[in-house]
C-alpha positions in Angstrom: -7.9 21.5 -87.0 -4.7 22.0 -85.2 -4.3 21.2 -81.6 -4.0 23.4 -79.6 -0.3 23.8 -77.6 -0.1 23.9 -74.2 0.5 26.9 -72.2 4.3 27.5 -71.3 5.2 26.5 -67.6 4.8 29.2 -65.0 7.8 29.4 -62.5 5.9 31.8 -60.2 3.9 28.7 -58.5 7.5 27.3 -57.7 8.8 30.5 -56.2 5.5 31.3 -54.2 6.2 26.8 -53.1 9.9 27.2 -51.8 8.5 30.7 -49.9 6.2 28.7 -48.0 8.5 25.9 -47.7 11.2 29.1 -46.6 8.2 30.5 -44.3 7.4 27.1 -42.8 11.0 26.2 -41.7 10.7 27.1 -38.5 13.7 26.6 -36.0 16.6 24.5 -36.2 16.5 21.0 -35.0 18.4 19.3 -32.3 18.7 15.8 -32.8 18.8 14.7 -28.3 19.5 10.9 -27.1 19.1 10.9 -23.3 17.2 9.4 -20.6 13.4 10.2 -19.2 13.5 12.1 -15.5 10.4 12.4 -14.7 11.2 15.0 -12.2 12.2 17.3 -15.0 15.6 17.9 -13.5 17.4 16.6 -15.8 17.6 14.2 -19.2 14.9 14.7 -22.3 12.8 17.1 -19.5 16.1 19.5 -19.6 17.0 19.3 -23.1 13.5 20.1 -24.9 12.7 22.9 -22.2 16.4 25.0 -22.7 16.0 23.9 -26.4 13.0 25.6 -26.8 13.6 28.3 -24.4 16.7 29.5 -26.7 15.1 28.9 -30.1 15.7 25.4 -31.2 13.4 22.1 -31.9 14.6 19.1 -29.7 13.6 16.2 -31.6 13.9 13.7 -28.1 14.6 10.2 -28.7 14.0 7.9 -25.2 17.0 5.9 -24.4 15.6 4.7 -20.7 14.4 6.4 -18.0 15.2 6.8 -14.0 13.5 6.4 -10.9 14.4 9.2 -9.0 13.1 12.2 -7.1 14.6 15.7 -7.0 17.1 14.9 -4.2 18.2 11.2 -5.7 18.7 8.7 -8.6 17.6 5.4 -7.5 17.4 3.1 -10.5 17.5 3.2 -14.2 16.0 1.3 -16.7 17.7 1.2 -20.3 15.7 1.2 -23.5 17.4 -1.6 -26.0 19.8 -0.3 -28.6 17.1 -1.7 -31.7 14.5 1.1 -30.0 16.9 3.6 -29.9 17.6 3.0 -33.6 14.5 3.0 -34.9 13.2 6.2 -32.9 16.3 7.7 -34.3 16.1 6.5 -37.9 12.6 7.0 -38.6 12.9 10.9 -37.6 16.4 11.2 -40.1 15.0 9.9 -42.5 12.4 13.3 -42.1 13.8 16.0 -40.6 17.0 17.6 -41.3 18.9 17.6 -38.3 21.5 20.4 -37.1 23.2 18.9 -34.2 23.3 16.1 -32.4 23.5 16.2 -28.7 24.0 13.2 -26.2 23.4 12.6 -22.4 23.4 10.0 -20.4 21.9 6.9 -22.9 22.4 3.8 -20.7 24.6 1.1 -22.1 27.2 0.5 -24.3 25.0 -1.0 -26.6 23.3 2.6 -26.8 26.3 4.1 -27.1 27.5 1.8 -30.3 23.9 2.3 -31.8 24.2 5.7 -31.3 28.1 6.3 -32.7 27.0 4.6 -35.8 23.8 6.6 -36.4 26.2 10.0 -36.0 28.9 8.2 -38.0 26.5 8.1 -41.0 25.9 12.1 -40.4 29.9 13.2 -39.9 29.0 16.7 -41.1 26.4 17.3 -38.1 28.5 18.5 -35.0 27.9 16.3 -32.0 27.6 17.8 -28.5 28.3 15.5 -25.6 27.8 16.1 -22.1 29.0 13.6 -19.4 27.4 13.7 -16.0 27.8 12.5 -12.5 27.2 9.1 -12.4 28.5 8.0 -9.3 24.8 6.6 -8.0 25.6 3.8 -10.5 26.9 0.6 -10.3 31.0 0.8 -10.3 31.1 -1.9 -12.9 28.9 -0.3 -14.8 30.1 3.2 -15.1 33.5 1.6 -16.1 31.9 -0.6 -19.4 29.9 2.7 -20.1 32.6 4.9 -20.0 35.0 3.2 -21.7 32.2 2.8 -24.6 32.0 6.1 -24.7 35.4 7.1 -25.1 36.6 4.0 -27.2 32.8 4.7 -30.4 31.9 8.5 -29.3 34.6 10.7 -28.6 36.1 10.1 -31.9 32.9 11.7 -33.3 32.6 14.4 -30.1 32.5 18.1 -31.3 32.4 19.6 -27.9 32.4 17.7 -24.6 30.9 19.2 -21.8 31.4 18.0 -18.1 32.0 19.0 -14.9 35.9 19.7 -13.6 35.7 16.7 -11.2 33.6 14.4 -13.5 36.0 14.9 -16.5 39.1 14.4 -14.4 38.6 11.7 -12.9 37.1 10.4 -16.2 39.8 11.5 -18.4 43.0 11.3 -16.0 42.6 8.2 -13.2 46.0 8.2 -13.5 46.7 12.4 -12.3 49.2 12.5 -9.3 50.6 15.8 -9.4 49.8 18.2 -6.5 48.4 20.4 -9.1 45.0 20.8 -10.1 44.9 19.9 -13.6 43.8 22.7 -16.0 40.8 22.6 -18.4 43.6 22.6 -21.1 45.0 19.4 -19.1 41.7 18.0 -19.7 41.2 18.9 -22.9 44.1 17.3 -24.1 43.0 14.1 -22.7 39.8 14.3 -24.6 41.6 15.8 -27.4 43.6 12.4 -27.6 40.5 10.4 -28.3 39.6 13.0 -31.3 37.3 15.7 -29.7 38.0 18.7 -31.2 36.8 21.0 -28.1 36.1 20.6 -24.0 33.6 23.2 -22.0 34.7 22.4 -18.3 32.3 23.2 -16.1 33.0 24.3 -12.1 36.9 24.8 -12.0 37.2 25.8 -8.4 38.7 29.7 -7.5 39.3 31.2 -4.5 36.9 33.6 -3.1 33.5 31.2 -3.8 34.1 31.3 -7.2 34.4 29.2 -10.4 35.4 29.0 -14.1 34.1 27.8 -16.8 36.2 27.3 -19.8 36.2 26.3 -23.2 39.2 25.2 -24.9 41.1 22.9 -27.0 44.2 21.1 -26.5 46.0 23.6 -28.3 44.7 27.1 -26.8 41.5 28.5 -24.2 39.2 29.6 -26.6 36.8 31.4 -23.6 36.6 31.7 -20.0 34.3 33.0 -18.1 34.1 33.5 -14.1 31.0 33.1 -11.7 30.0 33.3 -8.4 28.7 30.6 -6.8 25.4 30.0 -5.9 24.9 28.9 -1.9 22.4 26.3 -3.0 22.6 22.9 -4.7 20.7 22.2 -8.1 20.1 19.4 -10.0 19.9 19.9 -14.1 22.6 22.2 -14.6 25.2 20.7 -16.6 21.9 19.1 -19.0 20.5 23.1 -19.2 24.1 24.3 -20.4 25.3 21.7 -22.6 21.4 21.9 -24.6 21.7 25.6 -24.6 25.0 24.9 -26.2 23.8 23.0 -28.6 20.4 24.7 -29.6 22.4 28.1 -30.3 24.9 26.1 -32.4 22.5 24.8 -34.5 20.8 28.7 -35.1 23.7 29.0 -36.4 26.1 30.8 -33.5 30.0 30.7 -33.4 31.4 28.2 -30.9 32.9 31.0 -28.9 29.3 33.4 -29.1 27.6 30.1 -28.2 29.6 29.5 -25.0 29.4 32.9 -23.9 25.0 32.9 -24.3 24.7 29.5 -23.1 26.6 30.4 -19.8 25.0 33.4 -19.3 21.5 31.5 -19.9 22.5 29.1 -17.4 23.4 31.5 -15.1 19.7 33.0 -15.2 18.6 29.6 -15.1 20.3 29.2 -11.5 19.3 32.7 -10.5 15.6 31.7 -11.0 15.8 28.5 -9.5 12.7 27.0 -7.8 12.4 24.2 -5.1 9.5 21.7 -6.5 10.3 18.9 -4.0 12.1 18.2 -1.0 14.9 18.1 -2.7 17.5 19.7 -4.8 16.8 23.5 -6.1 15.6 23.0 -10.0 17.2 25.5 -12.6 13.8 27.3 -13.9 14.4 27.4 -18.0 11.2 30.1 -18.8 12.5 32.1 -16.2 11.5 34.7 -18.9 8.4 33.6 -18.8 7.4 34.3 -15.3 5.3 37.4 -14.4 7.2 40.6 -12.7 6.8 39.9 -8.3 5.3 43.5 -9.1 2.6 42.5 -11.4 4.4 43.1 -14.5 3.0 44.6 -18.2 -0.9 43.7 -17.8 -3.9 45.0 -18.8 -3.0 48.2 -16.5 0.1 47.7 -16.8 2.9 49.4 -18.9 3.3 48.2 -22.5 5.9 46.1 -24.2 8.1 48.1 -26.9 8.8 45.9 -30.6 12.6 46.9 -29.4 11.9 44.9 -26.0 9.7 41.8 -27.6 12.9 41.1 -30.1 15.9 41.2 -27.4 13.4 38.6 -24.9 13.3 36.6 -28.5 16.6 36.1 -28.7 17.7 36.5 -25.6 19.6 39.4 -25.7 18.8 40.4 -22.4 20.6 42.5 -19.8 23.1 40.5 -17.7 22.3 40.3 -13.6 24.1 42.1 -11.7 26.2 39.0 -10.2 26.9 36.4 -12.6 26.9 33.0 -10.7 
């Protein structure tokens, strides 16, 4: 009796597998080291919130956390550079990661942890942003900083700080009467390898300011606003995570700039007062029901046309940009 052969292989189970795998993607991934604010101003409260409100997964890893309210920092307590690591690790090792994006994470310890993690993924663009941190200790915003520029900036993709923040940062040594330039700026951080600088509230007459993305070779985009008669806390953390979220869906640097300014900008026009203290930018702004009452039961239905653009955020402009 002969035995009987086995049935050929079948390659529609693959196919129908890597659908579902394809269907079960989901967004891209956004790979965030910052601190915990539990006010949700700023840090890992910021980045997942924007993340998600533009498209992207934030996959958070904790690298301390303040003690603060919305008005002030008072303290902040730094997570070791072995817990960064292995937060860190354990998720690459898992999820394909798009970009990289990077706050405020501490120490310099953090900072060389994180550099060599990033090192090991050269091909994933990292987004840096630089804040304020003039509510720390002087000596220690000098060993921080010059962490950063000496292990991260080499690996930076975009930089994105305020005008003030990245000047004084990037040229102590400035003593012409002029204001430098973004470009002036952007040649500093150009010098320590990072291929592009947003710079954030470049003071214009008339209560205006410019934001503007450029190399040290050439502006790539500029983009004017008016400013907003209010101070907010989270700003600079909404934009830079926008950036970096609608980078890794796949944007143009240039397209990317351009949508996460004009998110902001809607951010800051929603902007909500929780505390006593600073105004917070509100990220779901779209979220919010209409002051009127907005699409309800009795209310006015929701076109396919409309549900896509709030999707992807291709939504009408205000009237002022700010």
């Amino acid at each position: 009796m002969n035995a009987t052969s086995p049935p050929s292989p079948s390659t529609e189970p693959a196919d129908d597998a890597e659908d579902a795998v394809d269907d079960l993607a989901g967004p891209a991934c956004v790979m965030v080291f910052n601190a915990s604010d539990p006010t949700g101003a700023a840090g890992l409260a910021a980045d997942t919130t924007a993340m998600a409100s533009v498209g992207a997964h934030a996959l958070p890893v904790v690298t301390g956390a303040y003690t603060r309210d919305t008005g002030e920092i008072f303290d902040h307590f730094c997570f070791d550079e072995e817990a960064v690591t292995e937060q860190a690790r354990a998720v690459l090792e898992d999820i394909e990661v798009q970009v990289f994006k990077i706050g405020f994470v501490g120490s310099p310890e953090n900072i060389s942890a994180i550099a060599e993690i990033t090192s090991d993924y050269a091909e994933v663009p990292v987004i840096a942003y630089m804040p304020n941190l003039s509510w720390w200790d002087e000596d220690k915003i000098e060993e921080y900083l010059d962490a950063f520029r000496e292990l991260l900036l080499p690996q930076t993709t975009v930089l994105v700080g305020n005008h003030s923040t990245l000047r004084r940062w990037l040229l102590p040594d400035w003593d012409s009467e002029r204001n430098p330039s973004p470009r002036d700026i952007a040649k500093a951080a150009g010098a320590m390898g990072v291929a592009y600088t947003l710079v954030t509230g470049m003071p214009l007459p008339d209560q205006h300011v410019e934001n503007v993305l450029t190399s040290p070779q050439s502006v790539v985009a500029s983009e004017k606003f008016e400013l907003f008669e209010a101070v907010f806390t989270g700003a600079g953390e909404t934009l830079s995570a926008a950036l970096a979220a609608l980078l890794a869906s796949g944007s143009e640097l240039p397209e990317a700039t351009h949508e996460a300014l004009s998110y902001l900008d809607r951010c800051l026009d929603g902007g909500f007062r929780p505390g006593m203290g600073h105004i917070l930018p509100d990220r779901m702004f779209w979220a919010q029901p209409e002051e009127d009452g907005g699409a309800g039961a009795d209310g006015p239905e929701i076109d396919e046309d409309t549900l896509r653009a709030i999707a992807a955020l291709d939504m009408p402009p205000n009237d002022t940009r700010h």
